[in-house]
C-alpha positions as CSV (number, residue, x, y, z in Angstrom):
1,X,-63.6,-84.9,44.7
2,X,-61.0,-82.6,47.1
3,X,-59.3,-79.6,45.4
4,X,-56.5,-77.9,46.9
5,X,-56.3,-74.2,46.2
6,X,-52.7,-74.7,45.7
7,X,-50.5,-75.4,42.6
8,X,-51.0,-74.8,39.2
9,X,-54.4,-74.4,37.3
10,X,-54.2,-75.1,33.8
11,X,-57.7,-75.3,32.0
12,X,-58.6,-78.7,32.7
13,X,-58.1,-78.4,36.1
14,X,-60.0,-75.4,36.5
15,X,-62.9,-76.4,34.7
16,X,-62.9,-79.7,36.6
17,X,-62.5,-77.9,39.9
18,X,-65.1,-75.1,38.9
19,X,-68.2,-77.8,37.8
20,X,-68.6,-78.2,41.7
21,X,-69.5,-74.8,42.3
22,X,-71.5,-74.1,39.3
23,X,-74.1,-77.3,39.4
24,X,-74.2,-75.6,43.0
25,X,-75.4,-72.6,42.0
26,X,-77.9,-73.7,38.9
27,X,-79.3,-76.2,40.9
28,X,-79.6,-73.4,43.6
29,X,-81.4,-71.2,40.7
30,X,-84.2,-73.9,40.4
31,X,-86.3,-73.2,43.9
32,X,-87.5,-70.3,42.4
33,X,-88.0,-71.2,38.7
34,X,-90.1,-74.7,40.2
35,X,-91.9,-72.7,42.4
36,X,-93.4,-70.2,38.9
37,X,-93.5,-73.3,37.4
38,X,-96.3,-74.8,39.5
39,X,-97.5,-71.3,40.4
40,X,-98.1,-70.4,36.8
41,X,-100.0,-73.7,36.0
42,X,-101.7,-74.9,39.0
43,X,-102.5,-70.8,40.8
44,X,-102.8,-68.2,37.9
45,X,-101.4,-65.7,36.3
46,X,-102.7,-63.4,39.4
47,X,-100.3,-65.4,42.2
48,X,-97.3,-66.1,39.6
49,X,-97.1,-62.4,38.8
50,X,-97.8,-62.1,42.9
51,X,-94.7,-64.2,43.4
52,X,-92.6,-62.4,41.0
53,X,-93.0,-59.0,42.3
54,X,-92.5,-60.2,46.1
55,X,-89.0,-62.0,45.4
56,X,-86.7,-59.1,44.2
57,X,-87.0,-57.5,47.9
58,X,-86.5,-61.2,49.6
59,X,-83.2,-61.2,47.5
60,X,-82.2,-58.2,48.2
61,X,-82.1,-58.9,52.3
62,X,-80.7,-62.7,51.1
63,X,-77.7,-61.0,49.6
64,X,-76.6,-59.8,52.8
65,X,-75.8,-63.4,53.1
66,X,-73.5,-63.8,50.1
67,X,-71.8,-60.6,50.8
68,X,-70.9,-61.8,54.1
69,X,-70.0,-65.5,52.4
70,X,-68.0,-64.0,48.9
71,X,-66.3,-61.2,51.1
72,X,-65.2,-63.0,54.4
73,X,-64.2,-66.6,52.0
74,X,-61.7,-64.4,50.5
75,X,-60.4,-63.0,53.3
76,X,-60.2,-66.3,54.9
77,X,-59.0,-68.1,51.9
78,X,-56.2,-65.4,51.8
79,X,-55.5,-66.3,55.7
80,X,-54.9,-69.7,54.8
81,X,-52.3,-68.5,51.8
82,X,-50.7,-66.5,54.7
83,X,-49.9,-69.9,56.6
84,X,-52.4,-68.5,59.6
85,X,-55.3,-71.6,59.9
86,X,-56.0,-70.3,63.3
87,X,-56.8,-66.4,62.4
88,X,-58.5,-67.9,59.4
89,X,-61.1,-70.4,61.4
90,X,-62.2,-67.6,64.0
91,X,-62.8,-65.5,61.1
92,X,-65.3,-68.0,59.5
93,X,-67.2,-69.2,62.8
94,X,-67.4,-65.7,64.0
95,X,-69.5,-64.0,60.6
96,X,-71.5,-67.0,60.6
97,X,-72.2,-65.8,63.9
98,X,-72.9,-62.5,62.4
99,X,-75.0,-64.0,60.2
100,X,-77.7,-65.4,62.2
101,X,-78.0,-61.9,64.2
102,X,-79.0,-59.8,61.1
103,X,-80.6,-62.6,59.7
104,X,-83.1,-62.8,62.5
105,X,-83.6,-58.9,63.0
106,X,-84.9,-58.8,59.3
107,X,-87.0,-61.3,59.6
108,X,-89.2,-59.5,62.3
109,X,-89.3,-56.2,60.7
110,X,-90.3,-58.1,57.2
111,X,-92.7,-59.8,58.5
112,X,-94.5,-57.0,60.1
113,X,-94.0,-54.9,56.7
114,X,-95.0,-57.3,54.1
115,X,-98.2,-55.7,53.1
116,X,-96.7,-52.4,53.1
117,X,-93.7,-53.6,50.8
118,X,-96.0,-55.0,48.3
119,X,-98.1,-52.4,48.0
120,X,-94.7,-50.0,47.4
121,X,-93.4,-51.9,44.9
122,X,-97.0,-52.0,42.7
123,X,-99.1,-54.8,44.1
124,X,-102.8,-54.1,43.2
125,X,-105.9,-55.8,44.7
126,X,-106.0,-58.8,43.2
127,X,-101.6,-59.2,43.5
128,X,-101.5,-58.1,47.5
129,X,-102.9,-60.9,49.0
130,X,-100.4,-63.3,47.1
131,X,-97.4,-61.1,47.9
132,X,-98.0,-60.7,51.4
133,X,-98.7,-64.5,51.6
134,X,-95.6,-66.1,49.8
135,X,-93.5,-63.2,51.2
136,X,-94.3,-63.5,54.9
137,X,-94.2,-67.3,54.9
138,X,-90.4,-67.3,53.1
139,X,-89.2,-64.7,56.1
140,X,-89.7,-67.1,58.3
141,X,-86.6,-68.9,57.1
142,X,-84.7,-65.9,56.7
143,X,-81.7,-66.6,58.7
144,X,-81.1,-70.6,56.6
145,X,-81.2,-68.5,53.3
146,X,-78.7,-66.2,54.3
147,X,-76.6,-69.1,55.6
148,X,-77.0,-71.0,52.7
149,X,-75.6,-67.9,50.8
150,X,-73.1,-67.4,53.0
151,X,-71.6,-71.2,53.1
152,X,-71.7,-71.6,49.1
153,X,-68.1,-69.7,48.7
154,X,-66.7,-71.3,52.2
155,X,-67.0,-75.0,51.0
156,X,-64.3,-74.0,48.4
157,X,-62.2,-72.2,51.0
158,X,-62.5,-75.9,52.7
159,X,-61.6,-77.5,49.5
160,X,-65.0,-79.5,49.0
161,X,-66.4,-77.9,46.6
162,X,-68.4,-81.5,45.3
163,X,-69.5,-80.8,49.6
164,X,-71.9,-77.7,48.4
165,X,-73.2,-80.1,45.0
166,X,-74.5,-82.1,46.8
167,X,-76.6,-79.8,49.1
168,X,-77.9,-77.9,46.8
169,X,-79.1,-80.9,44.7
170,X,-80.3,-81.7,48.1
171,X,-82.5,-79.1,48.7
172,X,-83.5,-78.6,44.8
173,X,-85.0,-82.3,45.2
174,X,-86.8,-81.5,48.2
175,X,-88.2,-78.0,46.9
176,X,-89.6,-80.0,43.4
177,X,-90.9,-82.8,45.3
178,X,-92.8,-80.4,47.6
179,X,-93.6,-78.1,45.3
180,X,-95.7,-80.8,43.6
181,X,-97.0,-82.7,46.7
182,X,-98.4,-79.5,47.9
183,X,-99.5,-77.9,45.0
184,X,-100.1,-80.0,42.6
185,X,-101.7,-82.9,45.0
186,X,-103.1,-81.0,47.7
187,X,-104.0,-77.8,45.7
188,X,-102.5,-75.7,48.2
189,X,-101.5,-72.8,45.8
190,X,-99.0,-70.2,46.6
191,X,-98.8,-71.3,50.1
192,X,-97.7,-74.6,48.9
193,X,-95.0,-73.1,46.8
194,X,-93.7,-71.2,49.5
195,X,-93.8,-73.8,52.0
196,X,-91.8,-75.8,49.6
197,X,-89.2,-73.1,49.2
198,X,-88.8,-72.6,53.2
199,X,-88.3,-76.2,53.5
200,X,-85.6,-76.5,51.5
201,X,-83.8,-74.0,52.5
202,X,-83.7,-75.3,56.6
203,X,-82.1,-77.8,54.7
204,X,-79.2,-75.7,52.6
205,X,-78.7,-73.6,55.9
206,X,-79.1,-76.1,58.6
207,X,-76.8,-78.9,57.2
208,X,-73.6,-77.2,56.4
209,X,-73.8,-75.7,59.9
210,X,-74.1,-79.1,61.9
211,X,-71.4,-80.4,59.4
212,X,-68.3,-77.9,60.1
213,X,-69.5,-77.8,64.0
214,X,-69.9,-82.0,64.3
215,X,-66.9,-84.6,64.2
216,X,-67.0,-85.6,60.5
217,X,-65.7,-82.5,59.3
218,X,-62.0,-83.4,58.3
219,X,-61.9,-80.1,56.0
220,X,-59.6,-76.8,57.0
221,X,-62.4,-74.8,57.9
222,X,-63.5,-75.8,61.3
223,X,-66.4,-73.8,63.5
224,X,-64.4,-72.8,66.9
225,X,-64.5,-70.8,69.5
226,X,-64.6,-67.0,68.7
227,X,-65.4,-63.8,69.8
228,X,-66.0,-60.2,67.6
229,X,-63.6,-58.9,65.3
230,X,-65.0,-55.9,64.1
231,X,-62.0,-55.0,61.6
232,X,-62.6,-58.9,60.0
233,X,-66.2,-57.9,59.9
234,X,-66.0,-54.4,58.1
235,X,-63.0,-55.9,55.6
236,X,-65.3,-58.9,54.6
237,X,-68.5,-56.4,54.3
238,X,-66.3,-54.5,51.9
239,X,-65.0,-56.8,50.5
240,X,-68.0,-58.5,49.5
241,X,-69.9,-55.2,48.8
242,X,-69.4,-55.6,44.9
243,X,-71.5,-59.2,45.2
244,X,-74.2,-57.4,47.7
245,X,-74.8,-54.1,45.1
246,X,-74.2,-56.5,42.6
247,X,-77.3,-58.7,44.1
248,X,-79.0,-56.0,45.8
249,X,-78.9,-54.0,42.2
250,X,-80.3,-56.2,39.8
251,X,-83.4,-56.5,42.6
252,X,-83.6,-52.7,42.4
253,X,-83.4,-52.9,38.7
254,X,-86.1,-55.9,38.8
255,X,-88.2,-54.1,40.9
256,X,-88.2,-51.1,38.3
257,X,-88.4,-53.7,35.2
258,X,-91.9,-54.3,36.7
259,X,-93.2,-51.0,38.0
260,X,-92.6,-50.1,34.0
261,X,-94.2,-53.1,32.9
262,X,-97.3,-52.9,34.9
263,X,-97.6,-49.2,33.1
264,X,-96.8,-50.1,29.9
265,X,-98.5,-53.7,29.6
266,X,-99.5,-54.6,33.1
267,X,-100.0,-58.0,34.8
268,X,-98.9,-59.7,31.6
269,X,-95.8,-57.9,31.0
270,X,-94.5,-58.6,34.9
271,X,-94.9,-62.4,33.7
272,X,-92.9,-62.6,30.9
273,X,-90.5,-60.9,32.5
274,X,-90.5,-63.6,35.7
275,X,-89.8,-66.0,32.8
276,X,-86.6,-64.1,31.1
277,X,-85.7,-64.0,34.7
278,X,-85.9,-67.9,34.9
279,X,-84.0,-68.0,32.1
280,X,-81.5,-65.6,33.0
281,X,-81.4,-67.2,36.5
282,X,-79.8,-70.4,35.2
283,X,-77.6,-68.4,32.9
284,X,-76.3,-66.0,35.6
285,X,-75.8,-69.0,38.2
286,X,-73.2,-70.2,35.5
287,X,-71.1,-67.4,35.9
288,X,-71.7,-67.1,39.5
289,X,-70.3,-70.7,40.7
290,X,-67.7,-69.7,38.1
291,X,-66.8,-66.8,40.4
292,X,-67.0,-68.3,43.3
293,X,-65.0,-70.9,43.1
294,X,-62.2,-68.8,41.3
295,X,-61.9,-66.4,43.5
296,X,-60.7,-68.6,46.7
297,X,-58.0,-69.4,44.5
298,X,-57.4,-66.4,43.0
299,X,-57.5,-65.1,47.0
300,X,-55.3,-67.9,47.8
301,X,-52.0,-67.3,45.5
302,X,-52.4,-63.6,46.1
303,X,-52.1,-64.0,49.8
304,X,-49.0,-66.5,48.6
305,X,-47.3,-63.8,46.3
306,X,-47.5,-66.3,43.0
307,X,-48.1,-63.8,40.7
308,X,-47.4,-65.8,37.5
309,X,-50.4,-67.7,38.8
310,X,-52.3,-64.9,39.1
311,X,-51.6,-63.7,35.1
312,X,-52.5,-67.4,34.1
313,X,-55.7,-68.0,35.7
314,X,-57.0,-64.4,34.9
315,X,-56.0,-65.6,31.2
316,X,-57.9,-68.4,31.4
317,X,-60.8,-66.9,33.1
318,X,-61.0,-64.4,30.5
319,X,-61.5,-67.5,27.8
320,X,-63.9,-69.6,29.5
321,X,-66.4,-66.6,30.5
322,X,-66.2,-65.5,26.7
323,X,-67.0,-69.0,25.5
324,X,-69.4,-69.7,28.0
325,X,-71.6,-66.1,27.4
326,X,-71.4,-67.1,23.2
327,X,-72.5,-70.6,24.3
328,X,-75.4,-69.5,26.8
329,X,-76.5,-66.9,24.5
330,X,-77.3,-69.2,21.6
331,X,-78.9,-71.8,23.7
332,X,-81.8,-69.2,24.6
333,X,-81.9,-68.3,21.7
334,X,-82.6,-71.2,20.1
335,X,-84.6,-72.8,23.6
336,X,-86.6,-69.5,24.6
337,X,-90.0,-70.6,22.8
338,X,-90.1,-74.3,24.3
339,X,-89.4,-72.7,27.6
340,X,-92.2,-69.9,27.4
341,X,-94.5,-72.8,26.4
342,X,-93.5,-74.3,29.2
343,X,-94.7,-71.3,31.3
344,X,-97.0,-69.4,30.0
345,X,-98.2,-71.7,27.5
346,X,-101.9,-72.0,28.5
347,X,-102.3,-67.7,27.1
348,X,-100.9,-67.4,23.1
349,X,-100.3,-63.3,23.5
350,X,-98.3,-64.2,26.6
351,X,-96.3,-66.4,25.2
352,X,-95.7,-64.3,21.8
353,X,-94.9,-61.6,24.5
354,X,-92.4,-63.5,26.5
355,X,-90.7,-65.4,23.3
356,X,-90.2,-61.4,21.8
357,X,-89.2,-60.2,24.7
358,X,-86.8,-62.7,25.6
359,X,-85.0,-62.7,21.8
360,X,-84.0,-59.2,22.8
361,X,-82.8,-59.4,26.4
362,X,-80.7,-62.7,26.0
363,X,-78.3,-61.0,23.7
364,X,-76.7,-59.3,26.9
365,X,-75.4,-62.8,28.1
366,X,-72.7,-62.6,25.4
367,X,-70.8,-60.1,27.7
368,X,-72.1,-60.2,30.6
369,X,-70.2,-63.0,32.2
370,X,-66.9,-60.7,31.3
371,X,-68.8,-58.1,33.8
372,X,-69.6,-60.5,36.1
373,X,-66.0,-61.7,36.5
374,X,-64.6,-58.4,36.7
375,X,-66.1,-57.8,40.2
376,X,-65.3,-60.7,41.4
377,X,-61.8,-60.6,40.4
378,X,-61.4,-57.7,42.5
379,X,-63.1,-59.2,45.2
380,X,-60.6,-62.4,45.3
381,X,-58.0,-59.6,45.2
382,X,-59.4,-58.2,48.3
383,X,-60.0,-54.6,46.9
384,X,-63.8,-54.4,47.6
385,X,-64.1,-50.7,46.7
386,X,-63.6,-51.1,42.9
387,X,-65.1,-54.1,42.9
388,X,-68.3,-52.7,44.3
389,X,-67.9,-49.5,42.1
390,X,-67.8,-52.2,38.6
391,X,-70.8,-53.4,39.7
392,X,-72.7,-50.7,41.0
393,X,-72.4,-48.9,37.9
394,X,-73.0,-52.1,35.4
395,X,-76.8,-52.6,37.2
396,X,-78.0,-49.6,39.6
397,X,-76.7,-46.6,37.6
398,X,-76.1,-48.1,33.3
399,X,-79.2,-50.4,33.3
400,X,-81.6,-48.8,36.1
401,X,-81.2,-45.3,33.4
402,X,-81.5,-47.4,30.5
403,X,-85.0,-49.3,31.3
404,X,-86.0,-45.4,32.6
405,X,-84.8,-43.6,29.0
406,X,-85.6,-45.9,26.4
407,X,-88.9,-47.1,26.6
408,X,-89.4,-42.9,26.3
409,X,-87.3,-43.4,22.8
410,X,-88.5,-46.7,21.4
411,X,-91.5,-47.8,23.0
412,X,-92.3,-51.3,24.9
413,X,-88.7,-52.7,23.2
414,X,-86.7,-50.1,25.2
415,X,-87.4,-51.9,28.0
416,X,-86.2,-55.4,26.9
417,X,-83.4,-53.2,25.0
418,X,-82.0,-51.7,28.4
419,X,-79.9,-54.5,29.3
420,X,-77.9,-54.6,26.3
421,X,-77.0,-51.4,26.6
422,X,-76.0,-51.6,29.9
423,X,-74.0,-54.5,29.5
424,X,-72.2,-52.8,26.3
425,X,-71.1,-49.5,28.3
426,X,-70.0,-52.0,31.5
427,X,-67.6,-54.2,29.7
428,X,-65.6,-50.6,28.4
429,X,-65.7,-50.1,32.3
430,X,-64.4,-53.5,33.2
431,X,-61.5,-53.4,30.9
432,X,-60.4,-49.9,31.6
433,X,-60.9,-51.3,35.6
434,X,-58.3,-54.2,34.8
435,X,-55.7,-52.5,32.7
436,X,-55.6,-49.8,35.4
437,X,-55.3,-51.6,38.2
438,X,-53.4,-54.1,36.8
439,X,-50.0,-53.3,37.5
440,X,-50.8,-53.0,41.3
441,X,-51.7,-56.6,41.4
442,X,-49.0,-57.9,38.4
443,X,-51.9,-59.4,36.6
444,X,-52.2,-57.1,34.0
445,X,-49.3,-58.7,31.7
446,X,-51.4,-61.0,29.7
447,X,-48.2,-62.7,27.6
């Protein structure tokens, strides 16, 4: 299926034109939820909770990646609206070429760091080994994650969206099949498990590059020739700052999720909440395909000057994120303790733990899309600053002092509590963020 950014977008066709981008995402969401799947079963509780500690950092670097991607793919998608394909091509091939630079710098210093970084974040004796195993091994592929981040937004920008599907089911096939041919088969463990996860993403970063630089690629968006443009670099950085603290955020809040589990519960509370992650993981990669495909043409008829357009699809936007957070919401509800079985089956407390637990925390999915959006509108509109300011505040600053001041207040349940709190106090912020800004942009008319 081919999109064009151009036109009209009623709701069918933005739904239609959005399911690309989000069976992208979930199907992106899966590498890690396969990997605790086999990990939890087939390694231990020891090596799952080892896993689960290790990752937030790794995502933190890997959202370099989409900040790079969701920043410069609206900055080239509003090239293109400006009737400049030229501009808008050098733009692309030269932060991919960025990219790879950072990408490989981290990599070294990570590697050398990994047992410091695990024992920072809380890794005890029988943890460290694990961390510093799956986390060393994943470096290695540092640079094809953050490409694989980075092309997501860009295969919208070329208006293939069905392109980046594809892939990602690609890669999620590869990881599962791995994943059980070297864990479950050859009893590899952890290593396995991250072997899996490398693999597949060469794949996710490695194909899309060979496909925009080789002859097949009839698209827009074409690799060429390019030098540095430092003031295309530091607008898409901005830009995309809102999806990098956004990422980079809710690892920080992860990170402090388990440093208060291990001293409230321990070992047993850092695994059921690497299972509401799970959870939340499919949940959030809803909203996040979402976003990323409606910002290129949000991007798009801004840098066109339709600003009917723009009033419409933030209408409709508004709609589908509320449904979908009502809809998502009662599926975990409802699915939460077939899913902990699924898990963490194999220890009754644990599961009791993770099913109680998880009642609490999903509630925040009923907003939390709305949040969610609201960066990314801002993003699409090019204004990275109050973008990165709605998100910063939703997940560093409201939920980072909520899991630290309620568990004083209400026990073990302040912790799962934190979220929905936060996610309460952000969506006051995010419509006082698009009623202010509104008339700058001519969205904020909503007749």
């Amino acid at each position: 299926m081919e999109v064009e950014l151009k036109g009209h977008y009623g709701y069918r066709r933005i739904v239609r034109t959005m399911v690309p981008m989000v069976l992208t995402m979930l199907v992106t969401s899966v590498y890690t939820i396969v990997d605790g799947f086999f990990i939890s079963n087939y390694a231990g509780s020891d090596a799952f909770a080892g896993m689960n500690l290790i990752w937030p950092p790794m995502d933190i670097v890997c959202a370099i990646g989409l900040m790079i991607g969701a920043g410069g793919s609206a900055l080239v998608s509003k090239t293109f609206g400006e009737q400049d394909p030229e501009r808008a091509n050098r733009i692309f091939s030269m932060l991919l070429k960025v990219t790879v630079t950072v990408s490989a710098v981290l990599a070294v210093v990570l590697f050398i760091t990994m047992p410091w970084l695990a024992r920072t974040l809380g890794a005890d004796d029988a943890m460290l080994p694990y961390c510093v195993q799956y986390g060393r091994i994943l470096v290695t592929v540092l640079p094809a994650c953050m490409l694989q981040r980075a092309f997501t937004p860009f295969f919208m920008v070329a208006e293939r969206p069905h392109f980046s599907t594809v892939l990602s089911i690609a890669c999620g096939i590869t990881n599962i099949v791995l994943d059980f041919l070297f864990i479950a088969v050859f009893g590899w463990g952890l290593t396995g498990a991250a072997v899996a996860t490398a693999t597949s993403l060469l794949v996710g970063g490695g194909v899309p590059l060979w496909f925009f630089r080789s002859k097949r690629n009839r698209t827009q968006l074409k690799l060429v020739p390019c030098s540095y443009d430092w003031k295309a670099i530091a607008n898409s950085c901005s830009n995309g700052m809102s999806e990098f603290v956004g990422a980079v955020s809710l690892s920080i809040v992860s990170i402090c999720y388990n440093w208060q589990l291990m001293r409230y519960i321990g070992s047993d509370g850092v695994s059921a909440y690497g299972v509401i992650m799970y959870l939340g993981f499919i949940f959030a990669a809803v909203f996040i395909g979402y976003n990323m495909g409606i910002s290129q043409i949000i991007s798009y008829n801004y840098g066109a000057g339709n600003r009917d357009e723009l009033k419409s699809l933030l209408r409709k936007s508004l709609v589908i994120v509320g449904v979908c957070g009502i809809g998502l919401t009662a599926i975990a509800e409802m699915g939460i303790p077939l899913i902990a079985r699924i898990f963490v089956g194999y220890s009754q407390p644990l599961w009791e733990l993770t099913v109680h637990a998880s009642k609490i925390y999903m509630i925040s999915f009923i907003i939390c899309g709305l949040n969610m959006f609201t960066s990314a509108l801002f993003t699409a509109l090019n204004n990275g600053v109050v973008s990165a300011v709605a998100a910063f505040v939703r997940t560093l600053v409201l939920e980072l002092g909520a899991v630290f001041i309620l568990p004083a207040v209400l026990g073990i349940d302040g912790i799962w509590m934190a979220v929905n709190v936060a996610e309460f106090l952000a969506i006051l912020l995010s419509a006082g963020l698009i009623v202010g800004f509104g008339k700058r942009y001519g969205i904020c008319n909503f007749a």
